[in-house]
N, C-alpha and C positions, 0 to 999 in steps of 0.2 A: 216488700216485707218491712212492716215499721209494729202496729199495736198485734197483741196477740189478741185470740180470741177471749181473752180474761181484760184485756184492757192493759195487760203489763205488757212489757219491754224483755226484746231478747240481749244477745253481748252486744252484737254490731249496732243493733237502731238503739241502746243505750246513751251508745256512741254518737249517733245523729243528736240525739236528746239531749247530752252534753252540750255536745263542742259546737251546735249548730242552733238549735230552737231555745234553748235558757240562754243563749248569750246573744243574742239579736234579735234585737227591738222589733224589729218588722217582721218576723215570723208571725203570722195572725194564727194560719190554718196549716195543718199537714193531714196526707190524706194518704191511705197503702189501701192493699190489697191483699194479695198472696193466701192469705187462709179463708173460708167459706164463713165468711160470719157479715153480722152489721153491731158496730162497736164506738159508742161514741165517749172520747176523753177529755175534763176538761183538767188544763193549768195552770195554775197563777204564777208570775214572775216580777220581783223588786228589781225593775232593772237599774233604777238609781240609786239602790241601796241608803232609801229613807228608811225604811221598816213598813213603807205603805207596798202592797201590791198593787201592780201598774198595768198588767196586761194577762190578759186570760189568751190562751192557745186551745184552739178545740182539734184536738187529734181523732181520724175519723177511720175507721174498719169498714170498707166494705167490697164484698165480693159475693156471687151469688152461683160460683161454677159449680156448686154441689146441687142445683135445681136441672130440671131436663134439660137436654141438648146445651149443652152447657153454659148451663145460667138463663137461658130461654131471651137471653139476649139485652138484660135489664142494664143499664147507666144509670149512674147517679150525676142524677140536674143538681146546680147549685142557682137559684135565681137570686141577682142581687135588687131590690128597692129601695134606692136612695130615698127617697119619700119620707117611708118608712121606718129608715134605718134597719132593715133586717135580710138576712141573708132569708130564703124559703129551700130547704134541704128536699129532693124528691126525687123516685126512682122511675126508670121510664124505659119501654121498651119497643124500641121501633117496629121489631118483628111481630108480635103480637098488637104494637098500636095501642100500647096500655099504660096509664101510670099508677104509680102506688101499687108495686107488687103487695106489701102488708104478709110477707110469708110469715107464716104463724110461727115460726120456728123459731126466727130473728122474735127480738125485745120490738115491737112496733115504734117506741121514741126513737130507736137508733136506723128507723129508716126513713120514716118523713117525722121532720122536725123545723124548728124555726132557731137563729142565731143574730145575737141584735150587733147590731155597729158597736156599741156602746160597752157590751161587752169585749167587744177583742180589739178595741182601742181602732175601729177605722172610723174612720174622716173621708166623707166625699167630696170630691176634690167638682168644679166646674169648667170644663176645657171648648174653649171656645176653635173650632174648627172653619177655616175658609179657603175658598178656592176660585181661583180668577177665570175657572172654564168648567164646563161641566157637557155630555153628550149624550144625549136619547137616543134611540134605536127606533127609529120606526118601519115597522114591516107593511112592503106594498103588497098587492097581488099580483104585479107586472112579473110572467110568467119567460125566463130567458131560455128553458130549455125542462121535459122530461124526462129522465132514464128510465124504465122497466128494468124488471129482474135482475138488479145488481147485486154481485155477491159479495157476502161479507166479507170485509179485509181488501177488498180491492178497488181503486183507483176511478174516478171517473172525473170528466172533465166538461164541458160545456161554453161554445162561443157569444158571446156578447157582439154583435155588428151593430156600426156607425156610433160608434160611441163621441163624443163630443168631450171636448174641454172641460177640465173642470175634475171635482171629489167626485165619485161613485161609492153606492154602498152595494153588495150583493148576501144569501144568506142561502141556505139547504135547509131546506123541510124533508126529512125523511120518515116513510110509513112505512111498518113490518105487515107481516100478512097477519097479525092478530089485530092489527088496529091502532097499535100505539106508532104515536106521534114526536118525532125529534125535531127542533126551531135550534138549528148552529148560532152563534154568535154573528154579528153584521159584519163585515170585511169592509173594507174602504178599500178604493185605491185612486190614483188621480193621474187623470189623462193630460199631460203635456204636449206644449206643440212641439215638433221636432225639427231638424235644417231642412231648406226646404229640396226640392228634389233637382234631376239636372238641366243642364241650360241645352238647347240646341240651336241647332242650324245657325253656330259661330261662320262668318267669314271674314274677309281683312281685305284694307287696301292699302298697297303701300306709299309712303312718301320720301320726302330728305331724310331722315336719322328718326324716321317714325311711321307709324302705320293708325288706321285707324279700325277699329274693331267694332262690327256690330253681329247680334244675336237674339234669338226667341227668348222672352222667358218661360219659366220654368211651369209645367202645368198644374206642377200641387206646391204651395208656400209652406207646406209643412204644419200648419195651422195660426202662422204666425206671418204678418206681412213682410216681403221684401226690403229691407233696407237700402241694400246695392250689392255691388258685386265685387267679385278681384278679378283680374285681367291678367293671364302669365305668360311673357312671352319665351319663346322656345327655338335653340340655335342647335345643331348637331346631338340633341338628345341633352340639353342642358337649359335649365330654367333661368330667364334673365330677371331683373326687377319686378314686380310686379305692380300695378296699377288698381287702388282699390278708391271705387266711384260712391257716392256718398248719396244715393237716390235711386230709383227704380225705373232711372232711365238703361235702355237697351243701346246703348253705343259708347265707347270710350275712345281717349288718342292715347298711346303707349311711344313715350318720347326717349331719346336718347337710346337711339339703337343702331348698334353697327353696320355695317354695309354688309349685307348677305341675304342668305335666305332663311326667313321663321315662319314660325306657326305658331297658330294661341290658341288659350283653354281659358274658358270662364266660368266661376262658379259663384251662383247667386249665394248672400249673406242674409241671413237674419235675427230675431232676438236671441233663436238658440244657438245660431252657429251658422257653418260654413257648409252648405251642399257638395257633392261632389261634382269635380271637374265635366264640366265636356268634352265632348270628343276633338280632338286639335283641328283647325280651321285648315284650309287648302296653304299652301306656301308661297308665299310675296318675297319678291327683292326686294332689300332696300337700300337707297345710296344716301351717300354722307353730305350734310351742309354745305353750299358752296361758302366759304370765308374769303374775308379781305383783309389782308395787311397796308398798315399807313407806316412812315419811317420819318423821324425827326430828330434833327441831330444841338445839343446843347449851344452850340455854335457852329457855321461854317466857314469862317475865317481864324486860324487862330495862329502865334507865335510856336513854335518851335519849343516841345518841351511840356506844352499845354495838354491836361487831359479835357478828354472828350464826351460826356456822356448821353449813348445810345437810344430812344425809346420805342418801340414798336409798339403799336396799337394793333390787336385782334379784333375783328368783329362778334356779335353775339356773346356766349358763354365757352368759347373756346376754351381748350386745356395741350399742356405739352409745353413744347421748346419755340424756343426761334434763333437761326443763327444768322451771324452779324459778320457780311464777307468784305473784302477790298482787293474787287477782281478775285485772284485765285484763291487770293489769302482771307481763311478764318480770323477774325479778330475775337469771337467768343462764341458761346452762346449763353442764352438767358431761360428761365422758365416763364411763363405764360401768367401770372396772377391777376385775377380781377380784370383781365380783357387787356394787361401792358406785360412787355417783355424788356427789362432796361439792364444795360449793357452799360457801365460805368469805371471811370479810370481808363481810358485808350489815348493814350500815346502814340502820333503817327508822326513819322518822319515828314521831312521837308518834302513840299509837293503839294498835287492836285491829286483825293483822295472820291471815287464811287463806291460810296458804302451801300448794299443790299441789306434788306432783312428778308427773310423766308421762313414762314412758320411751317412747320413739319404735318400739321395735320393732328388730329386726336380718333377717337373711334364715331365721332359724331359730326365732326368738322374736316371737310375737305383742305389740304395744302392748300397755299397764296404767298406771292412775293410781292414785296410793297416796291414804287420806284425807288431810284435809288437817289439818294443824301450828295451831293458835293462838299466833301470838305478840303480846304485850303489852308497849308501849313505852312507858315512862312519862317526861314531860316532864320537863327540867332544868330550875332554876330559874336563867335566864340571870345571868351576872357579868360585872362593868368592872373590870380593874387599873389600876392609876395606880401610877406610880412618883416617888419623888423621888430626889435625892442631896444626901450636905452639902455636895458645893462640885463646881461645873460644873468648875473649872481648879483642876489643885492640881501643887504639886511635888514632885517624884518622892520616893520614903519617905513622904508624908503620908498619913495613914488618911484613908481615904472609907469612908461609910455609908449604904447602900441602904435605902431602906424601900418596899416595897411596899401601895398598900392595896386589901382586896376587902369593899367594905361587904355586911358579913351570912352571909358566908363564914367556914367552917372547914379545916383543911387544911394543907396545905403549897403553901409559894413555892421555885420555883428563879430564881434569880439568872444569868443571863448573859452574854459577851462577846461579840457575833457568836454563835458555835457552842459557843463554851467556856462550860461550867460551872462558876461562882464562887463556888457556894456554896446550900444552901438555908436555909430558915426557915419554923418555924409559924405559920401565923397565930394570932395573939389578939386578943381584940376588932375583928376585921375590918385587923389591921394584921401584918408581917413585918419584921423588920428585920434584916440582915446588915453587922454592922459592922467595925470593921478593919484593913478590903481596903487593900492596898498594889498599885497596879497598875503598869506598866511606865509606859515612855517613851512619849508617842503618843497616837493619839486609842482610843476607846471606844469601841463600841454596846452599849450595858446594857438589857436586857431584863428584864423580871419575868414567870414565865408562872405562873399559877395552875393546878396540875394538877385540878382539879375532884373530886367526891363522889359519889355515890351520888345525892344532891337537885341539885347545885349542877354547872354548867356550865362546864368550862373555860374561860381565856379566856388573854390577853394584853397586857401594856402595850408603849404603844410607845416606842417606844429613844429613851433619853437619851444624849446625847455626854459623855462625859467626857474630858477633855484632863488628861495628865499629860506637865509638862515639866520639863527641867533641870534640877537646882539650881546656885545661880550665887553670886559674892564680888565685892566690890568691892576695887580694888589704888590702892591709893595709895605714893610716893613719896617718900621725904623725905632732903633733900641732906646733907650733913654737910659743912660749908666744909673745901677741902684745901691745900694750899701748892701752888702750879704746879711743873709737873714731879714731882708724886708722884702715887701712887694713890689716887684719891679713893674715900672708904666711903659705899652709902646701904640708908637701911632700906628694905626694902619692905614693908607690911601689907597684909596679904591678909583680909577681913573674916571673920565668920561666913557658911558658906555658908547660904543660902534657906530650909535644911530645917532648920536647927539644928544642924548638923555643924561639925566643926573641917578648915576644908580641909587637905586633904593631897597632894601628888605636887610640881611643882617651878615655882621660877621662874626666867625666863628674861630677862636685864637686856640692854637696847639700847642704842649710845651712838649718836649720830645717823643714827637708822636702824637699823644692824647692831649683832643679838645678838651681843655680846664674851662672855657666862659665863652659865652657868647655876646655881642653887642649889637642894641639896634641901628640901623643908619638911615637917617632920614630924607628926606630932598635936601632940606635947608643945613644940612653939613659937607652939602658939598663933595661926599667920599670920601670926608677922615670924620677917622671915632679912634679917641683915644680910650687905650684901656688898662684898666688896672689887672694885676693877674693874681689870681685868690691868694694863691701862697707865697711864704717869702724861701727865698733859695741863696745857699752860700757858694755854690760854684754855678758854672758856665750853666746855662740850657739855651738848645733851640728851639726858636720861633717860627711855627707858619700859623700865617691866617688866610682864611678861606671865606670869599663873597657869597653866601647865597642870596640870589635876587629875591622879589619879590611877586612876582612873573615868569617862575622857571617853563614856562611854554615859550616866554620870547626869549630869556635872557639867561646865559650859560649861566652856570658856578666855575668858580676861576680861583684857583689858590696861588700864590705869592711864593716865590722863592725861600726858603730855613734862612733867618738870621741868629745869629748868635749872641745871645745876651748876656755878658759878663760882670759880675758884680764890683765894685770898688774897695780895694782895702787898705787901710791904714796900719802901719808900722811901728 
């Protein structure tokens, strides 16, 4: 419901009129129904609000339900010709197969009429349309199947045999009994090859740690050639490795298999896929690799003390252990890598040693012991170090001197602190001496460790403490008489330090109690510094003074006995 039958406007399509067709540009046409008329409206609209009108709106009535059967079945066609520019307005009605009803009742302009572009402001637009494929339908006669007397609503169906590779099209023609004829739409569908089908008459024969597998192929490829197969071998109901063949040959070898009884299943491979399994082959033992162990030892004469190490060689791709015996006794075992088993660091006592190696075996390789190794260990002739030093306590810079002894011994001594190396020395005549050494501040653990020979046996002495402490001066004092109320001068001497040194860095002068001044002391004074003291004083005070070094890591701070400094007074 939008024009009345007068061409006016009710509340609500007012409203459309409004708020919808005067306020937007592109509104060209509006078109209703609802009351039995043909009614045509035209409207101009400033939508720039220049004061030019810009667009005409043709508003259109029509409905014809007030004619028989209602309406007798008439549409209104709009034809557009760009050419032209004109719209062609006309009424048309399927049921009767007519146009231009022209009901004398209706105004005849408001049923067939013409409206230009130009009036309602369109513009034909040119839209260029492309498409990278396109499909025709063409209908054969090739006849796949006829039904009789199918009833309506129900289902039928029809087989297509030997169909081949590739698109297919099919379609339904169907005929009623008056004669009319229906052509369905062309159906595609596309025939793919599938996997191809089963393998038969799989057998086996066994070998060492394998079998070998042959079989039929398959009688249909699926439509798609053989590629190869897979091979599965089969132990107590359990699938081993499988074996997949790279050709459309019928025989595979299925390697690395334990000692027992299988059975296999093979199923051809092709473009699409994998066929199903065969039936499992009759059951074959199979036994494991015969191996060989070889055994070589790093050396077979050695000193006492000397490590040893083992190598066993596997043959083939062997996997597992191998153990490393001397007579009853284990000396280790090793694992199996890359075909060696090496057993390294053995330490054997004095003596004549037969070493075995025996590899264990893996699920593919049989056990093997190699011969056995002689090795020959020959006694050290045991050693004692003893250490001295020249001075248990010494002060700091003072040289100390290690002497290590190893009676009957050749060689070399290393000298140590704890973990620190101090130095070594040769022995001569069963003696070492390292002399010297300037150690820190602190205590010591001095060690001698003999490293041993070819004859002669390692050994160790045990740790001496050496203390090295401080060096240190002694501060003496001495007053110089001053007049009360002036400032009194006093020397300080500071001794020879401990080690022989000339003390050096400052001292620090107290008058009862509190540091008042400090003075520096250098090498070249020897240990006196004479000092002035800030203030003047009329009775007694005492004096200490105090060294600090210069070096408080090597060299104590040492204060000086109180002297008493007295003033002089006249009478």
């Amino acid at each position: 419901e939008y024009l009345l039958t007068t061409g006016g406007l009710g509340v609500l399509p007012q409203r459309i009129y409004d708020e919808v067709v005067a306020t937007h540009p592109n509104v060209k046409l509006v078109m209703s129904g609802h009351y039995h008329d043909a009614y045509t409206r035209y409207d101009s609209f400033d939508d720039n609000g220049d004061g030019t009108k810009d667009r005409t709106v043709a508003s259109m009535l029509f409905d014809y339900q007030g004619l028989p059967e209602g309406g007798e079945g008439y549409l209104r066609l709009l034809h557009f010709d760009n050419r032209s520019g004109t719209i062609t307005v006309r009424t048309y009605s399927p049921s009767l197969g007519v146009f231009d009803s022209s009901d004398t009742t209706f105004t005849l302009a408001d049923q067939e009429f013409s409206l230009s572009y130009a009036a309602l402001g369109i513009t034909p637009h040119v839209k260029t349309l492309t498409a990278d494929a396109f499909s025709a339908q063409v209908l054969t006669t090739t006849s796949l199947g006829c039904l009789d007397d199918v009833a309506s609503g129900s289902t039928v169906s029809a087989t297509w045999p030997g169909v081949g590779l590739g698109q297919h099209g099919w379609y339904v023609r169907t005929t009623d009994p008056y004669g009319a004829v229906d052509v369905s739409d062309v159906h595609t569908f596309d025939a793919v090859p599938t996997a191809p089908g089963a393998v038969t008459s799989v057998t086996a024969r066994a070998g060492l740690s394998q079998a070998t597998v042959t079989w039929q192929a398959p009688t249909s490829d699926g439509g798609s050639a053989v590629l190869g197969y897979v091979v599965t071998p089969w132990r107590d109901g359990v699938p081993g490795s499988p074996v997949t063949t790279a050709d459309a040959s019928t025989s595979a070898t299925v390697p690395g298999l334990a000692p027992g009884s299988w059975t296999f299943t093979v199923a051809a491979v092709n473009a699409v896929g994998t066929g199903p399994s065969s039936e499992p082959s009759a059951a074959v033992s199979v036994e494991r690799l015969v191996s060989t162990t070889s055994l070589v030892a790093s050396a077979t004469s050695v000193t006492g003390g000397t490590a040893v190490t083992f190598t066993a060689t596997v043959t083939g791709s062997a996997t597992g252990q191998v153990t490393f015996t001397d007579g009853s006794t284990t000396l280790g075992t090793a694992p199996v890598v890359d075909g060696r088993a090496v057993l390294a660091g053995t330490v054997l006592a004095a003596g004549s040693h037969q070493v075995v190696a025996t590899y264990g075996g893996d699920p593919r390789w049989a056990p093997s012991v190699a011969d056995p190794v002689t090795v020959t260990v020959v006694a050290l002739v045991p050693t004692t170090t003893t250490l001295s030093v020249s001075a248990r306590s010494v002060v700091v810079g003072s040289a100390v001197s290690l002497t290590a002894r190893v009676p009957g011994a050749t060689g070399t001594v290393r000298f140590l602190d704890g973990s620190t190396v101090l130095g070594s020395a040769t022995l001569r005549n069963g003696q070492a001496t390292l002399a010297g050494l300037r150690l820190t501040v602190g205590s010591h653990q001095v060690t001698a460790v003999y490293a041993g020979t070819a004859t002669h046996a390692a050994s160790t002495s045990a740790a001496t403490t050496v203390t090295v402490v401080k060096a240190s001066a002694r501060v003496r004092v001495v007053a110089l008489p001053f007049l009360a109320g002036t400032h009194p001068w006093v020397i300080v001497d500071v001794s020879q330090l401990t080690n022989g040194a000339r003390p050096t860095g400052s001292v620090q002068v107290a008058v009862n109690g509190t540091v008042v001044t400090t003075a520096p002391l250098a090498s070249w004074q020897h240990g006196v510094a004479l000092v002035r003291l800030p203030a003047g004083y009329r009775t007694a005070v005492t004096v200490t003074a105090t060294f600090v070094p210069s070096d408080p890591a090597t060299v104590d701070t040492t204060s000086s006995a109180p002297v008493i400094v007295r003033p002089i007074r006249f009478f």
